[in-house]
C-alpha positions as YAML, in Angstrom:
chain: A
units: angstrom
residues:
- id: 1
  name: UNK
  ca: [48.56, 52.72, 115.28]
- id: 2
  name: UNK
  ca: [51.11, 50.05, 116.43]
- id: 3
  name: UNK
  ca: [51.41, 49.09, 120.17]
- id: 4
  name: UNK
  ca: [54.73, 50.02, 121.53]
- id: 5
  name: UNK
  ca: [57.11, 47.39, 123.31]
- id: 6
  name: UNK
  ca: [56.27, 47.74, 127.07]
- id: 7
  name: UNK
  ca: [52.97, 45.52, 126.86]
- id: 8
  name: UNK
  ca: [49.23, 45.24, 125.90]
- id: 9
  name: UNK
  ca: [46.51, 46.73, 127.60]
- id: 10
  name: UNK
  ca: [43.12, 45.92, 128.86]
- id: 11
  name: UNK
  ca: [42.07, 48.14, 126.04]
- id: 12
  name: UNK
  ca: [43.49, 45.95, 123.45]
- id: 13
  name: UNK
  ca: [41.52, 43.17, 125.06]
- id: 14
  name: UNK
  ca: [38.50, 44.50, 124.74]
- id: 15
  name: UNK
  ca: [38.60, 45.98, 121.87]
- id: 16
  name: UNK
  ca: [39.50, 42.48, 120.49]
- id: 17
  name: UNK
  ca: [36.68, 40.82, 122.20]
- id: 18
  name: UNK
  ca: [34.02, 43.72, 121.42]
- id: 19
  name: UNK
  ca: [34.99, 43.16, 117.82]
- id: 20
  name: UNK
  ca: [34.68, 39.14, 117.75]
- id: 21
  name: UNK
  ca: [31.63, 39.26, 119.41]
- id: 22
  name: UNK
  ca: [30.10, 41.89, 117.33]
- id: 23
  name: UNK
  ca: [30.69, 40.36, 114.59]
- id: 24
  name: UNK
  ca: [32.74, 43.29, 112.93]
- id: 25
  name: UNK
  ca: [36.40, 44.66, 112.97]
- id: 26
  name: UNK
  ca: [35.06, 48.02, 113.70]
- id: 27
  name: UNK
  ca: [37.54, 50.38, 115.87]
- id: 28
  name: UNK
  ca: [40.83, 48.32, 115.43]
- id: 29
  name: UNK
  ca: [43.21, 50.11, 113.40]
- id: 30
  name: UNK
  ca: [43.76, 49.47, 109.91]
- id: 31
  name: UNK
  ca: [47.53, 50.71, 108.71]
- id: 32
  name: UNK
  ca: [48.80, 51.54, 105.61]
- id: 33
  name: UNK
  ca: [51.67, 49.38, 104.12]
- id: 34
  name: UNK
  ca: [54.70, 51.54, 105.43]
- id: 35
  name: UNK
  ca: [52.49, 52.34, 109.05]
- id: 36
  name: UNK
  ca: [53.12, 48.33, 109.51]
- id: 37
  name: UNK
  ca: [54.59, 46.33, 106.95]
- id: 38
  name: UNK
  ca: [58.28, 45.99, 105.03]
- id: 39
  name: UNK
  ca: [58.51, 44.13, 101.58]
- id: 40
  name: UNK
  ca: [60.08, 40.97, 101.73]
- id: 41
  name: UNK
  ca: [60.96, 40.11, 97.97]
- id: 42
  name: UNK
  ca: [60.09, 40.54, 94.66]
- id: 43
  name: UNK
  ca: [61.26, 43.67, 93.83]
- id: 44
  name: UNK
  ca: [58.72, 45.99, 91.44]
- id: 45
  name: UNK
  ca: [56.05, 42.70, 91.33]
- id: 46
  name: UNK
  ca: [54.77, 44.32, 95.24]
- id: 47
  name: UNK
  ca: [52.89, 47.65, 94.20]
- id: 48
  name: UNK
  ca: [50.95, 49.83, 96.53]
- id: 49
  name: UNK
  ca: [47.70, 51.29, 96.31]
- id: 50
  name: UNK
  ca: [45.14, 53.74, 97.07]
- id: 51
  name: UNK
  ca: [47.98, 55.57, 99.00]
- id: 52
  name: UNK
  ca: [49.62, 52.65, 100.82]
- id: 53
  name: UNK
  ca: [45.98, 51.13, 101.82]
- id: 54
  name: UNK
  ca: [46.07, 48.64, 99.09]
- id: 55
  name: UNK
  ca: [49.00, 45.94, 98.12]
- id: 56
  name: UNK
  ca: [49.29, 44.10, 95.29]
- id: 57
  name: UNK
  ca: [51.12, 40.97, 95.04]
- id: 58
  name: UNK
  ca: [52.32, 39.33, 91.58]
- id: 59
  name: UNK
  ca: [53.93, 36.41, 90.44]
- id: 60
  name: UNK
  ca: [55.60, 35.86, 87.18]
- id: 61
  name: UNK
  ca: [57.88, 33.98, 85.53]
- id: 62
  name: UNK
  ca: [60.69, 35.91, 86.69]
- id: 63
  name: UNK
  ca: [59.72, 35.92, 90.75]
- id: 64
  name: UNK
  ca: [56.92, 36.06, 92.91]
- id: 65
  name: UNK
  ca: [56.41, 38.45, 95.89]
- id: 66
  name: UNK
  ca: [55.53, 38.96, 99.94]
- id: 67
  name: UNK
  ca: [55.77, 41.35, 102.59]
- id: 68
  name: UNK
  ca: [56.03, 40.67, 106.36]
- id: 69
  name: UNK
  ca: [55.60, 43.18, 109.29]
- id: 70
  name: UNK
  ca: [57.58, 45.55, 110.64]
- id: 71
  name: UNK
  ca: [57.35, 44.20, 114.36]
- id: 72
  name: UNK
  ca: [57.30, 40.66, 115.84]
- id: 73
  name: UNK
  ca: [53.75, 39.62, 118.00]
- id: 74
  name: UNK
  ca: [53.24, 37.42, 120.72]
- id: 75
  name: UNK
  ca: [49.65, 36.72, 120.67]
- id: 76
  name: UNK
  ca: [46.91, 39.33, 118.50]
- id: 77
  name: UNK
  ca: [44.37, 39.41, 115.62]
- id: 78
  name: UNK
  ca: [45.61, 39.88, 112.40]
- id: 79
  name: UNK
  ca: [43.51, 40.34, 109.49]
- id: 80
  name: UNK
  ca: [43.71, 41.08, 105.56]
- id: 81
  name: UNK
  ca: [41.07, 41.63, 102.75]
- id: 82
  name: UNK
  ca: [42.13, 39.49, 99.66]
- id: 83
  name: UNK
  ca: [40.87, 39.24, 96.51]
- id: 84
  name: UNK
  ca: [42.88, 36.07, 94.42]
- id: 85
  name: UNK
  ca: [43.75, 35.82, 90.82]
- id: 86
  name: UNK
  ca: [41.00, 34.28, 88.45]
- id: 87
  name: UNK
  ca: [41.15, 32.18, 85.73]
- id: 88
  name: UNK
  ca: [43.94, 29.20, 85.19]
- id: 89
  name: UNK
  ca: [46.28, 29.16, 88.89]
- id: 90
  name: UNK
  ca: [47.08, 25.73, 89.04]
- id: 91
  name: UNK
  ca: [50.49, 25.88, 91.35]
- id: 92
  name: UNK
  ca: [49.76, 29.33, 92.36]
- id: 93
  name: UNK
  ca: [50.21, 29.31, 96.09]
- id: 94
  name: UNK
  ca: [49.19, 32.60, 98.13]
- id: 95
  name: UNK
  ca: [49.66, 32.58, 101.98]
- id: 96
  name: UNK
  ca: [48.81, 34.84, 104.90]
- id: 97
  name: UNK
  ca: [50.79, 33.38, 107.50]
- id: 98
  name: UNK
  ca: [52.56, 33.97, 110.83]
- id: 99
  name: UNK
  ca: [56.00, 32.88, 111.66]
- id: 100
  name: UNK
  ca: [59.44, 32.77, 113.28]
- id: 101
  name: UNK
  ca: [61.37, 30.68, 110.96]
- id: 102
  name: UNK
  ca: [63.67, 33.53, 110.41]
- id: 103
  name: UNK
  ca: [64.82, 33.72, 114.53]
- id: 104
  name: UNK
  ca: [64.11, 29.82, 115.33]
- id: 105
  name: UNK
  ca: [65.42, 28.22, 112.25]
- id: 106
  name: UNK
  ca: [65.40, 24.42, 114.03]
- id: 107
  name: UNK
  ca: [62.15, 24.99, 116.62]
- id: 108
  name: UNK
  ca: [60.03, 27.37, 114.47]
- id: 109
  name: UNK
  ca: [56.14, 28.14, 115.08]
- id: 110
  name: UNK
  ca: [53.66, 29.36, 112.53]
- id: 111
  name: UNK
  ca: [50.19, 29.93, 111.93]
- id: 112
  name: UNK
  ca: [49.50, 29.25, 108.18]
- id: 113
  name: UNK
  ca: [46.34, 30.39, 105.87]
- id: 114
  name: UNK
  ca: [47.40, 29.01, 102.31]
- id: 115
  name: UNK
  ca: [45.13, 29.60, 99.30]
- id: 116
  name: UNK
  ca: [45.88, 26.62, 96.72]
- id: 117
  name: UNK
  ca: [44.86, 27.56, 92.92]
- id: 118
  name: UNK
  ca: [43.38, 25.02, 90.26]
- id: 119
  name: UNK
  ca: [42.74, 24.28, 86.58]
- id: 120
  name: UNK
  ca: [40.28, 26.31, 84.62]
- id: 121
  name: UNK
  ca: [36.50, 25.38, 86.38]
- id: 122
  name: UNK
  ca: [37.64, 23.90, 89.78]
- id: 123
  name: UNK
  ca: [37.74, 26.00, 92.60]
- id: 124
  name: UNK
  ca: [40.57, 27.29, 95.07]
- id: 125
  name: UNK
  ca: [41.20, 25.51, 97.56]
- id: 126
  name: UNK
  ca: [41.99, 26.70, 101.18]
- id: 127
  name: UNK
  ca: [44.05, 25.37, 103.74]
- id: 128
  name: UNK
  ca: [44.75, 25.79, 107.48]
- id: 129
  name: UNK
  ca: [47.77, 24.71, 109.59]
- id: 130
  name: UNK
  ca: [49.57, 24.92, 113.04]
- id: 131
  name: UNK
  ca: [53.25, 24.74, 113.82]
- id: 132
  name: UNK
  ca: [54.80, 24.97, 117.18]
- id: 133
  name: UNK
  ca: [58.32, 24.37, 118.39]
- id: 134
  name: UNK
  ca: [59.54, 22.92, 114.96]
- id: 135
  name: UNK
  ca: [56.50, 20.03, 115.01]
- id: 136
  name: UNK
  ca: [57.13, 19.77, 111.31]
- id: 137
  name: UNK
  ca: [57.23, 16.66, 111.66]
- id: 138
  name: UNK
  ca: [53.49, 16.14, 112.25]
- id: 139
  name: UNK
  ca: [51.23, 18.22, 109.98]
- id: 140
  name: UNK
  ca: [48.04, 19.86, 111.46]
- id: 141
  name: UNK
  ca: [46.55, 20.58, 107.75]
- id: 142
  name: UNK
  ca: [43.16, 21.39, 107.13]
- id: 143
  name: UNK
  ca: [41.76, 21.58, 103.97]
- id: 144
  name: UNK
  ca: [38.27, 23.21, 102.91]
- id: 145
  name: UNK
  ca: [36.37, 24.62, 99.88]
- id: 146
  name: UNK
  ca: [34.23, 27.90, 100.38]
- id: 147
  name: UNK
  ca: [31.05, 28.86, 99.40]
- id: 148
  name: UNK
  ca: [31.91, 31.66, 97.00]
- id: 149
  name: UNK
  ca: [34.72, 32.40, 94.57]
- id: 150
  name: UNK
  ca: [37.82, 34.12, 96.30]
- id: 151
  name: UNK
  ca: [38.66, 35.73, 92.74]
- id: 152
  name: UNK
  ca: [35.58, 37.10, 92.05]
- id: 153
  name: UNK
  ca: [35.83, 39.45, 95.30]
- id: 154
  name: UNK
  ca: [37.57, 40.55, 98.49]
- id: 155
  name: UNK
  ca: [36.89, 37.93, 101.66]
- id: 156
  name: UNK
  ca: [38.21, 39.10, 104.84]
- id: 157
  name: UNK
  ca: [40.81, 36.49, 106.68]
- id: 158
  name: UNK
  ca: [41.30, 36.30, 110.36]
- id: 159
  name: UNK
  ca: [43.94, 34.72, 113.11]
- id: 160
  name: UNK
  ca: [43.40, 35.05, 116.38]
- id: 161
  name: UNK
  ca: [46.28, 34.31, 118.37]
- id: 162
  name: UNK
  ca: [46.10, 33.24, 122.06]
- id: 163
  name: UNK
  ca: [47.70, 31.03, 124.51]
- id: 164
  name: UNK
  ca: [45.17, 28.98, 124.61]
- id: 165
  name: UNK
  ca: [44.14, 28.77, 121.04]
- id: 166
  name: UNK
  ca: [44.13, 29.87, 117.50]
- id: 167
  name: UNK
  ca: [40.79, 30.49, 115.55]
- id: 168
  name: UNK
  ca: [41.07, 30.84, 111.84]
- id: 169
  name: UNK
  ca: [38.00, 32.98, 110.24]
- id: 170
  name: UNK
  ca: [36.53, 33.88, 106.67]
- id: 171
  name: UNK
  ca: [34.66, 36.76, 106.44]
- id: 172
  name: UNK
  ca: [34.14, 36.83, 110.58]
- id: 173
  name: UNK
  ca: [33.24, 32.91, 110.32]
- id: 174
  name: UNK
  ca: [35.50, 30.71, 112.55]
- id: 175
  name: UNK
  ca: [36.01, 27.73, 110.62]
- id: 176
  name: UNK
  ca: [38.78, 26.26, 112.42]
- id: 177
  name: UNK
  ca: [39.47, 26.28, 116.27]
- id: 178
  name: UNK
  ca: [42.78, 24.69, 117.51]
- id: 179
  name: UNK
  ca: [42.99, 24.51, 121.33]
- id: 180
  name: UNK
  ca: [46.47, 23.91, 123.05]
- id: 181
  name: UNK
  ca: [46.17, 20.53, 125.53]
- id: 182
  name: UNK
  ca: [48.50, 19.52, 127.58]
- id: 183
  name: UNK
  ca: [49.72, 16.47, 126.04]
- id: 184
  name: UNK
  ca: [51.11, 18.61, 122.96]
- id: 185
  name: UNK
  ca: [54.27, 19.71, 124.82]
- id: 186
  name: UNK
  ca: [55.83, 22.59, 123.13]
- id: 187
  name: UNK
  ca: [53.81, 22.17, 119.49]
- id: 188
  name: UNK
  ca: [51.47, 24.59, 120.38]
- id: 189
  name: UNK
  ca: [53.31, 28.44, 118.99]
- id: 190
  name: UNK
  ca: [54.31, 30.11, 121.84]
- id: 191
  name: UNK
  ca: [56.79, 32.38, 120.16]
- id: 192
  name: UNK
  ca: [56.68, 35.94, 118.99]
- id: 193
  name: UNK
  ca: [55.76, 35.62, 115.60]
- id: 194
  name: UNK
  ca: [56.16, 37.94, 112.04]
- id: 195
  name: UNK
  ca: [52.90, 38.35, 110.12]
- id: 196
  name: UNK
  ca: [54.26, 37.58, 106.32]
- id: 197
  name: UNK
  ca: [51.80, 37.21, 103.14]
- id: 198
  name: UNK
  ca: [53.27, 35.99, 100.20]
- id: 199
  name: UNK
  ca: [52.57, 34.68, 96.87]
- id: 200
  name: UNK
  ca: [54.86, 31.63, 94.80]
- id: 201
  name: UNK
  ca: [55.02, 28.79, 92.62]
- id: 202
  name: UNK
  ca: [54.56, 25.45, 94.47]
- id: 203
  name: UNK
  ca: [54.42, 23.69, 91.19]
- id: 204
  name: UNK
  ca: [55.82, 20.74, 92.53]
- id: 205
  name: UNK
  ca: [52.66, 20.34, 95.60]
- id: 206
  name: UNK
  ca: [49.82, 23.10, 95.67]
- id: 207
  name: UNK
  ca: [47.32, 21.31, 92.80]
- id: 208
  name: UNK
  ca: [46.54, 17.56, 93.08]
- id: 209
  name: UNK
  ca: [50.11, 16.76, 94.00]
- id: 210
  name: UNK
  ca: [52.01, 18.51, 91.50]
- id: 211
  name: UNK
  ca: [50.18, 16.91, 88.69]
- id: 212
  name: UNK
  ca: [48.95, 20.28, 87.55]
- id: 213
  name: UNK
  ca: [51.77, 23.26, 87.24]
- id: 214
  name: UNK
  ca: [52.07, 26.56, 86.99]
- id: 215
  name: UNK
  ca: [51.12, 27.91, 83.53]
- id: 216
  name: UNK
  ca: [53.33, 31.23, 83.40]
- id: 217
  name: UNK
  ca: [50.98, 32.18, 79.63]
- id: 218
  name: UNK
  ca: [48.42, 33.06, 82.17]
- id: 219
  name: UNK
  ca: [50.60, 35.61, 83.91]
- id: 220
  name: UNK
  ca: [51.08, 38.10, 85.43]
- id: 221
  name: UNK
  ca: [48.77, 36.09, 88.48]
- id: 222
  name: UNK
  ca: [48.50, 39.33, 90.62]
- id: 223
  name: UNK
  ca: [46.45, 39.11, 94.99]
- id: 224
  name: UNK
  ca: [45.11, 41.86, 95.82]
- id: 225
  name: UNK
  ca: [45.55, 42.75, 99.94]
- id: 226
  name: UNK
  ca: [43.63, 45.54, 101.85]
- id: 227
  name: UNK
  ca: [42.33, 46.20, 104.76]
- id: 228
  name: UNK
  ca: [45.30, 45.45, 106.68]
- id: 229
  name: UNK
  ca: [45.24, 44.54, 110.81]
- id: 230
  name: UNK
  ca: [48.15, 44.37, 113.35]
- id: 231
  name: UNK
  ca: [46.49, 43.99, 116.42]
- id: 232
  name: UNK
  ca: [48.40, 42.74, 118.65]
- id: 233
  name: UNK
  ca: [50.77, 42.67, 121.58]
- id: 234
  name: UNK
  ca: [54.24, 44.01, 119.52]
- id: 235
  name: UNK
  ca: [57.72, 42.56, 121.86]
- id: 236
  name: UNK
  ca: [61.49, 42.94, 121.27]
- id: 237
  name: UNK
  ca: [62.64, 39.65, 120.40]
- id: 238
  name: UNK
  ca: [65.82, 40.73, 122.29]
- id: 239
  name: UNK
  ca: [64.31, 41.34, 125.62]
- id: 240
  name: UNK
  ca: [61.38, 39.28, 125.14]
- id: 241
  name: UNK
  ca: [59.03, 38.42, 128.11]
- id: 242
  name: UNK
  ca: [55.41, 36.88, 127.79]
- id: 243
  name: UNK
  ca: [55.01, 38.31, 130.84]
- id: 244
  name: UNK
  ca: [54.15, 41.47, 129.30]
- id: 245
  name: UNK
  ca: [51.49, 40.43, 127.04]
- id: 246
  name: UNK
  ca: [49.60, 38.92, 129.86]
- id: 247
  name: UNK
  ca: [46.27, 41.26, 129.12]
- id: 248
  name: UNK
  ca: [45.97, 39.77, 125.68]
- id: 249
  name: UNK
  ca: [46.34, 36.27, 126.14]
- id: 250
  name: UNK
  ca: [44.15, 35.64, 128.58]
- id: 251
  name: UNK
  ca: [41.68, 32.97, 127.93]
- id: 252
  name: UNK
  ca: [38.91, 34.10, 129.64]
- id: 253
  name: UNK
  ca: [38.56, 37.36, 128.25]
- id: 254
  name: UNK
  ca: [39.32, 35.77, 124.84]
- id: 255
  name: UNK
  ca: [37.18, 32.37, 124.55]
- id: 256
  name: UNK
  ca: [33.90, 34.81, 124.15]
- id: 257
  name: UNK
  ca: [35.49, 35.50, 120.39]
- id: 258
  name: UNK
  ca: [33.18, 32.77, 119.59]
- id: 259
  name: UNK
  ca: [29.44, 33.20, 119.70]
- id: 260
  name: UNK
  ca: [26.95, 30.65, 119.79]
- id: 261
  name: UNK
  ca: [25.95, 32.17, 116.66]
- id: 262
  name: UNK
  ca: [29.22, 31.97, 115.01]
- id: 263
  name: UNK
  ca: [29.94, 28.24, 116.31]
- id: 264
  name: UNK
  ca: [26.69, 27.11, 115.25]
- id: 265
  name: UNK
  ca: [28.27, 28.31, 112.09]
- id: 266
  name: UNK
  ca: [31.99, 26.74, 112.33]
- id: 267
  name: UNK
  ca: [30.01, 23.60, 112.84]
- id: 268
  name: UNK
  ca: [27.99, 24.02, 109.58]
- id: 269
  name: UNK
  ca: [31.26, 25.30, 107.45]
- id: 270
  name: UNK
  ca: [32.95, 22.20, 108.38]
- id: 271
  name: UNK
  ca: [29.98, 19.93, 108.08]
- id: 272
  name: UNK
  ca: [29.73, 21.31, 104.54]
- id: 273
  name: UNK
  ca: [33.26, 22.10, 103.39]
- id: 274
  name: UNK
  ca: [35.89, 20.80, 105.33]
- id: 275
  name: UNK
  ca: [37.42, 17.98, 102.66]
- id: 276
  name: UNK
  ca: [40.68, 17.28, 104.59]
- id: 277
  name: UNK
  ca: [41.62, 17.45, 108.22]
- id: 278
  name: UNK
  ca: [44.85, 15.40, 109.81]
- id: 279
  name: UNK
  ca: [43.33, 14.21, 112.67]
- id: 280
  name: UNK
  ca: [41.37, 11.69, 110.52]
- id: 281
  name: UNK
  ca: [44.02, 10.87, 108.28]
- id: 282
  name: UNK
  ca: [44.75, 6.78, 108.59]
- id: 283
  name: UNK
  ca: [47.19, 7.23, 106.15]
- id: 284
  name: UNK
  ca: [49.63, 9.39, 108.18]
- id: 285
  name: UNK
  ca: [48.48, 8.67, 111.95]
- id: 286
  name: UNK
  ca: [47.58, 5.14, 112.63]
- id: 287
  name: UNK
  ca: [46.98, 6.74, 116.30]
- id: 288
  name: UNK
  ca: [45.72, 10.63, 115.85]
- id: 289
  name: UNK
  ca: [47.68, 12.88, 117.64]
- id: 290
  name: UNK
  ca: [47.29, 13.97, 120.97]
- id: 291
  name: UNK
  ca: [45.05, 17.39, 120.60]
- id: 292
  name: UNK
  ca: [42.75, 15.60, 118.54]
- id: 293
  name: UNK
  ca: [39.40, 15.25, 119.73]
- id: 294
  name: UNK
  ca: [37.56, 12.95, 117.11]
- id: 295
  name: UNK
  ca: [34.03, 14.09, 115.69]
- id: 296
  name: UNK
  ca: [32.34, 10.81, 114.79]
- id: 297
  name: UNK
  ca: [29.99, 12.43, 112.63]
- id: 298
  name: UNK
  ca: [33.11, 14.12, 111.14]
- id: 299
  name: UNK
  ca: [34.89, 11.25, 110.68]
- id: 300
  name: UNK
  ca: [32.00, 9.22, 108.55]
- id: 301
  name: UNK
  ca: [31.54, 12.30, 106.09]
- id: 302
  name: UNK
  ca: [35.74, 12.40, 105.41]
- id: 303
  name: UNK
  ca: [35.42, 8.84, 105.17]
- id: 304
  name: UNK
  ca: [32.84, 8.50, 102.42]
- id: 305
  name: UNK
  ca: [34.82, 11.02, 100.88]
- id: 306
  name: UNK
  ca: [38.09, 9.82, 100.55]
- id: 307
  name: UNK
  ca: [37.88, 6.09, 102.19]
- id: 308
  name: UNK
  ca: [41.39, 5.33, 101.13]
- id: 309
  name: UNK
  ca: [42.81, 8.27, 103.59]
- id: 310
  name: UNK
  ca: [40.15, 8.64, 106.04]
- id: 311
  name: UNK
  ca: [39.72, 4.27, 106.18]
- id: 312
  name: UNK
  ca: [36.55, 2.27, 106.09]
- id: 313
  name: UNK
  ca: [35.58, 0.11, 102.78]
- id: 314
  name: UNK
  ca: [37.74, 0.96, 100.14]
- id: 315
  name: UNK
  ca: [35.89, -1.23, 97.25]
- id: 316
  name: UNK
  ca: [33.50, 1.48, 97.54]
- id: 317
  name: UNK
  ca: [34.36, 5.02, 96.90]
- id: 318
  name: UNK
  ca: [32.27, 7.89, 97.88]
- id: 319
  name: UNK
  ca: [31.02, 9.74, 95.08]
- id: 320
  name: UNK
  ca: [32.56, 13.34, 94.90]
- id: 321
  name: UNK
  ca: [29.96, 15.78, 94.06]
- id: 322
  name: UNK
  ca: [30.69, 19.13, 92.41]
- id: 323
  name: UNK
  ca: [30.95, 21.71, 95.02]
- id: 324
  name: UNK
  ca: [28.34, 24.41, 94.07]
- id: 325
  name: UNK
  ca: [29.18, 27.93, 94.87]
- id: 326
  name: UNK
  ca: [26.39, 30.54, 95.83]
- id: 327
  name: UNK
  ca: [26.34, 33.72, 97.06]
- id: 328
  name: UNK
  ca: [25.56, 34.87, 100.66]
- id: 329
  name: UNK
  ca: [22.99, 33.62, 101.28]
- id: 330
  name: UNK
  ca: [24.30, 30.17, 101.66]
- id: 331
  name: UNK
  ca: [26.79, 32.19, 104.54]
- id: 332
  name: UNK
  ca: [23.97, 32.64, 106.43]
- id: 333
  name: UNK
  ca: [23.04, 29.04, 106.21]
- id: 334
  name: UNK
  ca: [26.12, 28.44, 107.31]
...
């Protein structure tokens, strides 16, 4: 079902919220690739699935592959199922993301989930970031391990989009809430936005700086999407007007996405597997920027860590132990 251009309703609200708070994407409607989506490139490496319900994505040596959606959102929860390739992915990059770029080349917004890959025995890596207004220029990267292996399985992934904030979830677990503040200006996304998902060779970044590349003998590196949500307010970016996506944006209706339960949660996932986060990065920010709101406890953990980035002592290093995956029962410990 796709919400046609003249606005969202209450229903859409609280459907939203009855889902967050539940704990469960029950009742919002899950569309087939041609119901919602349009492939962006790579030719025959984008195949469908289980009649249209299922996409995969592949990247070989000849190309990789993405598709965005059909309409532009201001404001929603979008959602995908993803199961990652296994084995060697060093420079394998594959992204669920939201963005303009396309419309508002010099003042673009976007909402990023970006799944790095790694050598034979280390982990994937994920990472969270915020754009608004073309803020390139000041990175809001998180970066986190999980507590299970994304190739062994599908994991749900979740944006919520608000004016007021942006909650990234993994399997219905916020770990990551960005609020807007005042003294951000226009970096908070505000735009109507494209949901794309895409996956590509960042040889030259995605594993320990480029030091590790793509190894193309391990192809064909195929993600596997399902499950696919649009839920949101839909607007022509011609005759585009917040004003008609007022029902869905607003924060009061919205802020109970987050349960005690599920903070209690957040606060454990990033207590536990949050390795990088830019507002505690001495490195790029002698001052952190303005949204940040510094966790002390946060800030002595990233330091032991990585004391070079995060400052304090750096004759002595903080011994990196091997993260240790386990199965859910360590998400409910969470």
């Amino acid at each position: 079902m796709k919400l046609p251009y003249l606005g969202c309703s209450l229903f859409l609200v609280l459907a939203l919220v009855s889902a967050l708070a539940s704990g469960s994407e029950k009742g919002l409607p899950i569309l087939t690739f041609d119901e919602g989506y349009n492939q962006l490139f790579g030719d025959d490496n984008l195949v469908l699935h289980r009649d249209g319900k299922a996409v995969h994505l592949t990247l070989n040596e000849r190309t990789g592959s993405g598709f965005v959606s059909q309409d532009l959102y201001l404001h929603g929860y979008f959602s995908a199922s993803i199961k990652l390739p296994a084995d060697y992915t060093a420079g394998v990059v594959v992204a669920f993301y939201m963005s303009n770029g396309d419309l508002f080349e010099k003042n673009h917004d976007e909402i990023d989930f970006e799944f790095l890959g790694n050598i034979r025995g280390k982990d994937w890596r994920i990472q969270t970031n915020v754009y608004g207004n073309g803020s390139t220029n000041v990175g809001r990267e998180e970066r986190y391990n999980l507590w299970f292996d994304p190739a062994d399985d599908f994991h749900q992934y979740t944006l919520l989009w608000t004016d007021s904030h942006i909650i990234f979830y993994v399997d219905n677990i916020p770990i990551r809430e960005f609020k807007r503040t005042a003294a951000m200006g226009g970096d908070f996304p505000s735009k109507p936005m494209s949901l794309y998902a895409t996956i590509w060779d960042g040889s030259n970044w995605a594993t320990n700086g480029g030091k590790y590349r793509v190894n193309y003998k391990y192809a064909p590196y195929v993600a596997e999407f399902s499950d696919l949500i649009l839920h949101g307010c839909a607007v022509d970016p011609i005759e585009f007007s917040s004003k008609r996506c007022d029902n869905v944006q607003s924060p009061e209706q919205l802020t109970t996405g987050i349960t005690p339960s599920q903070r209690s949660k957040m606060n454990s996932f990033r207590r536990k597997h949050m390795t990088y986060s830019y507002c505690y990065d001495q490195t790029r920010y002698k001052v952190p920027p303005p949204e940040c709101l510094v966790n002390p406890q946060e800030a002595e953990r990233l330091k032991k860590f990585d004391p070079v980035t995060f400052g304090g002592d750096r004759r002595h290093h903080g011994k990196r132990h091997h993260h240790n995956r386990a199965s859910m029962s360590e998400a409910d410990s969470i």
